[in-house]
C-alpha positions in Angstrom: -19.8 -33.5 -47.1 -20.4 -29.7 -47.2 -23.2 -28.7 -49.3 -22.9 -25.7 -52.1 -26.1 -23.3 -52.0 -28.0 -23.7 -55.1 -27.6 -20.4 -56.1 -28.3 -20.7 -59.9 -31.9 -21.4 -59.4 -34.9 -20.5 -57.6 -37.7 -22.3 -59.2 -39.7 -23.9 -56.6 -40.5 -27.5 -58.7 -36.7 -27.2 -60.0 -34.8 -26.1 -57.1 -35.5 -29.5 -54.8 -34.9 -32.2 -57.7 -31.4 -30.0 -58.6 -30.3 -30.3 -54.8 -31.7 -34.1 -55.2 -30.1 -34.8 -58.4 -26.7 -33.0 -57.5 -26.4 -34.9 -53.9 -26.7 -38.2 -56.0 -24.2 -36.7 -58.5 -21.4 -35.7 -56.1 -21.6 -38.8 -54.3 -20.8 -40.5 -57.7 -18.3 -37.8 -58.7 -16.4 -38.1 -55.4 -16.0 -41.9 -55.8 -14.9 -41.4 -59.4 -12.5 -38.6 -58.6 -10.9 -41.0 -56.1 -10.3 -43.4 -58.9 -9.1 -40.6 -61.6 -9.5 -37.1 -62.4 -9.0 -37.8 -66.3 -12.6 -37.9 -68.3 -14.0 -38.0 -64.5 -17.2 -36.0 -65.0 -18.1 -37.9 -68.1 -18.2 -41.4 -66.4 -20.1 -39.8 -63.4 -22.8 -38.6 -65.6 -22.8 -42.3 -67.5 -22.7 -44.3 -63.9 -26.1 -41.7 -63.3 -27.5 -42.6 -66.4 -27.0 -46.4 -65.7 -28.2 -45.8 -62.3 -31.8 -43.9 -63.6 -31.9 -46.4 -66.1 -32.4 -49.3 -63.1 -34.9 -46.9 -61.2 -37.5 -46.8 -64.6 -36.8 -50.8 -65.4 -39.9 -51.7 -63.3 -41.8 -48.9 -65.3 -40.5 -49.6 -68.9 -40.9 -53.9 -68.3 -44.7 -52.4 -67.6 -44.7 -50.4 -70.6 -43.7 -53.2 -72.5 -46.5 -55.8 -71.4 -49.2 -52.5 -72.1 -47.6 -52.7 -75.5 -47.6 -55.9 -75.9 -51.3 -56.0 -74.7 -52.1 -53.2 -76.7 -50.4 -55.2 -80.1 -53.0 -58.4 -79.2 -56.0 -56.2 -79.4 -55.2 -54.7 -82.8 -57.2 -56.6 -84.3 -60.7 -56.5 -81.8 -59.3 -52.0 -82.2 -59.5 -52.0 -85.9 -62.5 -54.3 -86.0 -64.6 -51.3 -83.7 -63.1 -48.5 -86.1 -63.8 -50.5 -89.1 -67.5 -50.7 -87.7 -67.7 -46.8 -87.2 -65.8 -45.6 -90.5 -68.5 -44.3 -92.2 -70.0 -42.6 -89.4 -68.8 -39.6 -88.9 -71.3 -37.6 -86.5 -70.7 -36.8 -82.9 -72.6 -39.7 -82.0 -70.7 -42.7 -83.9 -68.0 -41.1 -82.2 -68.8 -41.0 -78.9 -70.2 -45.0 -79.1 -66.7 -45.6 -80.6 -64.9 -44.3 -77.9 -67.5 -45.9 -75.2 -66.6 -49.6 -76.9 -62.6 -48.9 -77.3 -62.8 -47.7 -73.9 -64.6 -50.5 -72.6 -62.1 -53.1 -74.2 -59.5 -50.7 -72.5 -60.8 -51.4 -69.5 -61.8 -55.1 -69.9 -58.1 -56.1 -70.9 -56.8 -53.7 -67.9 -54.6 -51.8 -69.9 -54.3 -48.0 -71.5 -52.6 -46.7 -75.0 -51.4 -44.1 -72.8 -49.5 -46.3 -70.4 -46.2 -47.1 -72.2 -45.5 -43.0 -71.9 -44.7 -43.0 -68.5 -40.8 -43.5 -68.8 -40.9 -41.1 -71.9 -42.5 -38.2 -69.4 -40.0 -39.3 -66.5 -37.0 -38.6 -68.9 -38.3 -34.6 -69.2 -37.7 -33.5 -65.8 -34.5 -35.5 -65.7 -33.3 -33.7 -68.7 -34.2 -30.0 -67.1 -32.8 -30.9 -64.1 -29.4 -32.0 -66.0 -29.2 -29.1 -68.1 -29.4 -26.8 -64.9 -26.6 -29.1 -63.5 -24.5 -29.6 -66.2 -24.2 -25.7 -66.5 -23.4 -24.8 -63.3 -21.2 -27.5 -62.1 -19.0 -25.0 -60.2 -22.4 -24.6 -57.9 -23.6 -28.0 -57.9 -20.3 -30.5 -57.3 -18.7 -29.5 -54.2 -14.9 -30.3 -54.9 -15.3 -28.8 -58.5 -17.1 -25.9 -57.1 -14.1 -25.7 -54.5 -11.7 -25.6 -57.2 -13.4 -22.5 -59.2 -13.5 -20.7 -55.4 -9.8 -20.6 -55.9 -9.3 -19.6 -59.3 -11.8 -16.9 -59.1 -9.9 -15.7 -55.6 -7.4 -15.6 -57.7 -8.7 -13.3 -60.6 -10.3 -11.2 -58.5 -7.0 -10.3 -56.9 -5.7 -8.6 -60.0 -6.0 -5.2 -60.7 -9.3 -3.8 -62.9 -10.7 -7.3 -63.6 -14.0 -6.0 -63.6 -13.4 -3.6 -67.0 -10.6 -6.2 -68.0 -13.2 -9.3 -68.3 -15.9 -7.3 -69.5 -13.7 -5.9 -72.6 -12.4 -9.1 -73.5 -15.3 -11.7 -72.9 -18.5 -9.4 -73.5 -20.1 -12.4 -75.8 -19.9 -15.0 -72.8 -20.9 -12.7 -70.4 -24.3 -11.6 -72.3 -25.5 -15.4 -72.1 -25.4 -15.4 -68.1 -28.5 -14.4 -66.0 -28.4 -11.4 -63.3 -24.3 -11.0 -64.1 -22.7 -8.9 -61.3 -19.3 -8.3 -62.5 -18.5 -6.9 -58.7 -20.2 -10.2 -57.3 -18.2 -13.3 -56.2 -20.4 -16.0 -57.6 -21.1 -13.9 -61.1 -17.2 -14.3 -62.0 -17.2 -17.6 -60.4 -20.0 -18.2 -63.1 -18.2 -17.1 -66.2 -14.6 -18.9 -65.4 -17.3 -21.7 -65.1 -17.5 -21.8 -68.8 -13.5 -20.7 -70.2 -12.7 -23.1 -72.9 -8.9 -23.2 -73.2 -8.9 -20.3 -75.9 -10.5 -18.5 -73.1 -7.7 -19.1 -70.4 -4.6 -18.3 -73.2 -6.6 -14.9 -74.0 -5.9 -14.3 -69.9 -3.3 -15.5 -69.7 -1.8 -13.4 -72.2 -3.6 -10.3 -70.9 -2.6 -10.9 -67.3 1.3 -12.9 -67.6 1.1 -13.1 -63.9 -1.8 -15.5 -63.7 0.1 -17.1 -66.7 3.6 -17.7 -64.2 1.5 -18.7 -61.1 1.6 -22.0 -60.9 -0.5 -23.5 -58.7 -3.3 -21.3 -61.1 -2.7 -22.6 -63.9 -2.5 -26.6 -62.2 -5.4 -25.9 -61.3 -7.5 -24.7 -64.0 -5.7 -28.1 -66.2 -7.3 -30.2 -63.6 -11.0 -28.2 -64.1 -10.8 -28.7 -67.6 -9.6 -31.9 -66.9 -12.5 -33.2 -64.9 -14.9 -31.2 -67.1 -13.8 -32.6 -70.5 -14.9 -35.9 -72.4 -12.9 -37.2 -75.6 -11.2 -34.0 -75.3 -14.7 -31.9 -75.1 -15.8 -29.7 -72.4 -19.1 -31.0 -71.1 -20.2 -27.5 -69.9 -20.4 -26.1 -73.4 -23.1 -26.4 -76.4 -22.9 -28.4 -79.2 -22.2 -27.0 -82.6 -22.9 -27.1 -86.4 -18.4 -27.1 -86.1 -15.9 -29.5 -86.9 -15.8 -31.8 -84.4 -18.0 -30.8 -82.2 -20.9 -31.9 -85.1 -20.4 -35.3 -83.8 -22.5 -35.3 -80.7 -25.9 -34.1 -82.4 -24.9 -36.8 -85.2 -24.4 -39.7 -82.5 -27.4 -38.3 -80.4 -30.0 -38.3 -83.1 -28.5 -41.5 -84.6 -28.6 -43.6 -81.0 -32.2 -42.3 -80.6 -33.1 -43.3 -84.1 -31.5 -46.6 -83.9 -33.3 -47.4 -80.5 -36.8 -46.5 -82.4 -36.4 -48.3 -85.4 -35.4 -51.4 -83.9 -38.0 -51.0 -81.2 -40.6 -50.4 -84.2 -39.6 -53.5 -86.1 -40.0 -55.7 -83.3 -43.8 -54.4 -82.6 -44.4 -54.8 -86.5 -43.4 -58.3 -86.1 -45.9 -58.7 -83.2 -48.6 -57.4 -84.2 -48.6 -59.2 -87.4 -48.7 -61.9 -85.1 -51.4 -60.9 -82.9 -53.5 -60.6 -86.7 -53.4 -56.6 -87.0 -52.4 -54.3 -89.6 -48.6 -52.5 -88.8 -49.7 -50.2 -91.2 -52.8 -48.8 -89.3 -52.9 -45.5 -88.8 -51.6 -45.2 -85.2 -48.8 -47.5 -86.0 -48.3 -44.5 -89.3 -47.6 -42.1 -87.3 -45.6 -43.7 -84.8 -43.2 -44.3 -87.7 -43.3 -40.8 -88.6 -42.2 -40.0 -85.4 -39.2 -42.4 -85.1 -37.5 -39.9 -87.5 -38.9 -36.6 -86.3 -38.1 -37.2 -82.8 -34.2 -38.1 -83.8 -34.2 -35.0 -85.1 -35.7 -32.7 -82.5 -33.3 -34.7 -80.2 -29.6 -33.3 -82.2 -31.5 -29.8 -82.3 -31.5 -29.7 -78.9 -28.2 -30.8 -78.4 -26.9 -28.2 -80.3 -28.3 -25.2 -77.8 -27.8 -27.7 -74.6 -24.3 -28.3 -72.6 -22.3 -31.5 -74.5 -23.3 -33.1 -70.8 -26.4 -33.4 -71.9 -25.9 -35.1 -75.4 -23.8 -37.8 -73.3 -26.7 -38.5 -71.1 -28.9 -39.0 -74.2 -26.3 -41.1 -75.8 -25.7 -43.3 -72.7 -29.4 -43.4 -72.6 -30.5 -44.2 -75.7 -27.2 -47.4 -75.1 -28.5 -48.3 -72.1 -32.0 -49.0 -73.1 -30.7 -50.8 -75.9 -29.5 -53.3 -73.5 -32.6 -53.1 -71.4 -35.0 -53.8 -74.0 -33.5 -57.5 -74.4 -33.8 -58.0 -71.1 -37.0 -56.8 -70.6 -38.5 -58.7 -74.2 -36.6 -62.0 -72.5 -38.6 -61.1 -69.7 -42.4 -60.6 -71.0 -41.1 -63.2 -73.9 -40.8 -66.0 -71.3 -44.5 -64.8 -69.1 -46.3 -65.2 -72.5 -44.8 -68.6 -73.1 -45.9 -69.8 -69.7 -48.9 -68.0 -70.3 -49.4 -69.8 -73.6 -48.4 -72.8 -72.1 -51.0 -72.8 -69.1 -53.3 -71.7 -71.6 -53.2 -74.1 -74.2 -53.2 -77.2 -70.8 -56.4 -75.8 -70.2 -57.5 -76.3 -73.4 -56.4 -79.5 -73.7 -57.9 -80.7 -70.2 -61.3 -79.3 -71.5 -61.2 -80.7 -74.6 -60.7 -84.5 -73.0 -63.2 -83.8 -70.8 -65.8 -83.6 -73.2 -64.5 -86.1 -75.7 -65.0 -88.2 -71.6 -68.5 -87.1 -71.9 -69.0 -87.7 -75.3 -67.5 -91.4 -74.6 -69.5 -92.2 -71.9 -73.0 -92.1 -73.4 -74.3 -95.1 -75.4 -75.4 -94.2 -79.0 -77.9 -96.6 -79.0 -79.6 -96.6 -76.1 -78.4 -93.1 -74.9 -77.7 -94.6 -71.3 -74.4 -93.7 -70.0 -71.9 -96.5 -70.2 -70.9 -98.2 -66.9 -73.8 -98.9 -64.8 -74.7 -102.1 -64.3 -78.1 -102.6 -66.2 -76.1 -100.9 -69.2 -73.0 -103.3 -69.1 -75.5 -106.2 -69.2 -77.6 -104.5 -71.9 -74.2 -104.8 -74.4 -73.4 -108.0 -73.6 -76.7 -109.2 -74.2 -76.5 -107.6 -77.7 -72.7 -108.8 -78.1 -73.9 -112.5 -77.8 -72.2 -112.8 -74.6 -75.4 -114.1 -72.5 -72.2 -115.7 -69.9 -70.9 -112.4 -69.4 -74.0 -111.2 -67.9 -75.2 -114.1 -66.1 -71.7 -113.9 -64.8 -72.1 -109.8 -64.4 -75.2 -109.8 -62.9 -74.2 -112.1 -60.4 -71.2 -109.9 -59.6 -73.5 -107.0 -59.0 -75.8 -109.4 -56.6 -73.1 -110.4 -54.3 -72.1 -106.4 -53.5 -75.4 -106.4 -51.8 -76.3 -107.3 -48.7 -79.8 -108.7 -47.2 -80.3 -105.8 -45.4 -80.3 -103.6 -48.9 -83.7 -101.8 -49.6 -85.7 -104.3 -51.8 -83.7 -107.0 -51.5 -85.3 -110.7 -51.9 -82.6 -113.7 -52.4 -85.7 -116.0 -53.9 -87.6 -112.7 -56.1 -84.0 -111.9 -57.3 -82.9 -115.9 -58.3 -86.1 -116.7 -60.1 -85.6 -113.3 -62.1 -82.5 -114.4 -63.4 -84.0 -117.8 -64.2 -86.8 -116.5 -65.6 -84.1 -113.9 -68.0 -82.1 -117.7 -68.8 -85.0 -119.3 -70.1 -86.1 -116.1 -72.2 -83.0 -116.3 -74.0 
C-alpha cells in the first residue's frame, strides 16, 4: 500500500494518531471499495466506529461497575454531607473531603472513573474531523482519484484567475492556499459539491465533454456521499441537511436519558436520593450536552455527525450487554453473599444449641448426657450410658480402676 504524506497537518500530538487513524481507515475503505463504491465512505467510517466501540468495551464495562459502586454508596455519601451541612468553614470542608475520600478509597473506586471513555472520545473526534476534511490526503485510492482530476484542471488555460473568480468563498476557508501549488487545488476540488462541478463545467465545456473527467469525479462524489450527502461538507440550519444535527443531538439525548433512568432506578435501590445534587446536575447535562453535540455538527464535516450517530447506536447496544454483564456479577455476588450469611447464621444458632440452659454445660459429653437422663427419669439410660462410656476405655487409661469405677456406679444405683 503506498502511503499519502500527511500534508494537511503538522501538529506534533495530532500528526501521529492522523497517520494511525487513516492506516486503520484505508485498510477498512479498501475492503469496502472492493465490495462497492456506492455510500462506501459512509460504511467505512460506521465499520470504525463499531471497531473503536470494541477497543473502549473493557473501559466502559469498568465504568459501569464504578457507577454502579458509586450508586451503592449514595447513601454512606449523603450521610457524610448531611453531617457537614451546616458547616461551612474551610475546616468542615477539608474533614469532609478527608472521610469521602477515605470511603473512596476503602470501596476502591473514584467519581471520576466512569469519564474515561467520555475523554477517549475527544481525541477521536479531532482526529476524525482532520480526516474527514482532507480525505483526498488521508485515503490513498480517493486521494489517487483527486491527483487525476486536479492534473486535469491544471491543464487548462488560466485556472489560477479562473478558480479564484468563481469559488473565492471556498477558497477563503482553506489554510496556507497556494493557487500555483499542486496540493492547494487538490485541496479545494476536495470539497466541490455538484453545484460546484456544473459551475466548471459550464465555464470550461471541455472538462464538461471529457469523459473519463467527469466518470471520475461521479465516482468521488460517489464514494464521498451518504443518503445522498457529501460527508466532506458541514451541516447546516438548510433543508435537508437540518437532519444530521437533529438525529445527532436526538441519538445523544436518547442514550442519556435512558442511561439516567436506569441509575435512578439503582440508586433508589441502593437507599439514596436520585434527586441529590450531583445526580441534579447530571440531568441538566443530559440536555445541554445534546445540544452542544448538533452545534458542533453544524460547523463540523457531515462525517463527523455519522460517527456521533453510529456512536451514540452503538453504545446503545453496548450498554445491554455490558448491564447483563455487571447484572449477572452482582447476582453471584449477592448470591455468595447472602450463603455466607446463611452459614454464619447456623453456625451460631449450632452454638447456641449446643449449650444446656440449665446447667450451662455444653450438650454431648458424657457427664452431660447422663445429667439429662437422670433428670428425664431415665435412670436405665444412664446406667446403660455410662457403661457405654466405660467400655471405650482401656486398663491402661490414666486413672483407671475396674473395682473404684464398679462400686461408683453401685454406690450412684443405690442413691437413686
Amino acid at each position: 500500500m503506498e502511503f499519502v504524506l500527511l500534508k494537511q497537518t503538522t501538529n506534533f500530538i495530532l500528526k501521529p494518531l492522523a497517520w494511525l487513524f487513516s492506516f486503520v481507515i484505508d485498510l477498512i475503505y479498501n475492503g469496502v471499495a472492493a465490495l462497492t463504491t456506492q455510500n462506501s465512505m459512509g460504511i467505512t467510517i460506521i465499520l470504525f466506529t463499531l471497531i473503536i466501540r470494541v477497543l473502549i468495551f473493557p473501559l466502559s464495562l469498568r465504568q459501569q461497575r464504578s457507577t454502579r459502586k458509586m450508586q451503592r454508596l449514595q447513601p454512606k455519601i449523603q450521610k457524610i454531607q448531611e453531617k457537614y451541612k451546616d458547616n461551612k468553614d474551610p475546616e468542615s470542608a477539608q474533614r469532609m473531603n478527608m472521610e469521602m475520600n477515605d470511603l473512596y478509597k476503602e470501596n476502591k473506586t473514584s467519581p471520576l472513573s466512569g469519564c474515561l471513555p467520555m475523554l477517549i472520545q475527544l481525541p477521536i473526534i479531532f482526529v476524525l474531523f482532520e480526516i474527514l476534511r482532507n480525505l483526498a490526503f488521508y485515503i490513498t485510492d480517493y486521494g489517487n482519484y483527486f491527483d487525476q482530476i486536479t492534473t486535469t484542471v491544471m491543464n487548462v488555460p488560466a485556472y489560477d484567475s479562473m478558480l479564484q473568480e468563481m469559488f473565492p468563498n471556498l477558497i477563503k476557508g482553506l489554510r496556507g492556499f497556494d493557487i500555483a501549488e499542486f496540493g492547494s487545488v487538490k485541496d479545494l476540488l476536495s470539497y466541490f459539491t455538484t453545484d460546484s462541478w456544473n459551475q466548471l463545467y459550464e465555464a470550461v465545456p471541455a472538462l464538461a465533454q471529457n469523459a473519463e473527467f467527469v466518470s471520475t469525479v461521479k465516482l468521488t462524489q460517489e464514494i464521498n456521499s451518504f443518503l445522498g450527502f457529501n460527508l466532506s461538507g458541514n451541516g447546516s440550519l438548510t433543508w435537508p441537511t437540518i437532519i444530521w444535527p437533529i438525529v445527532t443531538g436526538g441519538t445523544t439525548w436518547l442514550q442519556s436519558f435512558l442511561m439516567t433512568k436506569a441509575n435512578d432506578k439503582r440508586t433508589i435501590a441502593a437507599g439514596g436520593d436520585p434527586n441529590s445534587q450531583n445526580n441534579q446536575t447530571m440531568k441538566i447535562m443530559n440536555y445541554v450536552f445534546p445540544v452542544m453535540t448538533a452545534a458542533f455538527t453544524l460547523s463540523m464535516p457531515l462525517g463527523i455527525a455519522l460517527y456521533w450517530i453510529s456512536s451514540n447506536v452503538f453504545s446503545l447496544l453496548q450498554q445491554l450487554v455490558i448491564d447483563k454483564i455487571v447484572d449477572d456479577e452482582e447476582y453471584k455476588q449477592a448470591l455468595a453473599h447472602k450463603k455466607e450469611l446463611e452459614e454464619k447464621r447456623k453456625l451460631k444458632e449450632l452454638t447456641k444449641s449446643s449449650v444446656d440452659k440449665k446447667t450451662g454445660k455444653r450438650i454431648g459429653t458424657a457427664d452431660m448426657t447422663a445429667q439429662r437422663s437422670l433428670m428425664a427419669g431415665n435412670r436405665k439410660a444412664a446406667v446403660q450410658h455410662q457403661t457405654a462410656v466405660k467400655n471405650d476405655f482401656t486398663s491402661t487409661a490414666p486413672g483407671y480402676d475396674e473395682e473404684t469405677f464398679g462400686s461408683s456406679e453401685a454406690s450412684q444405683e443405690e442413691n437413686k
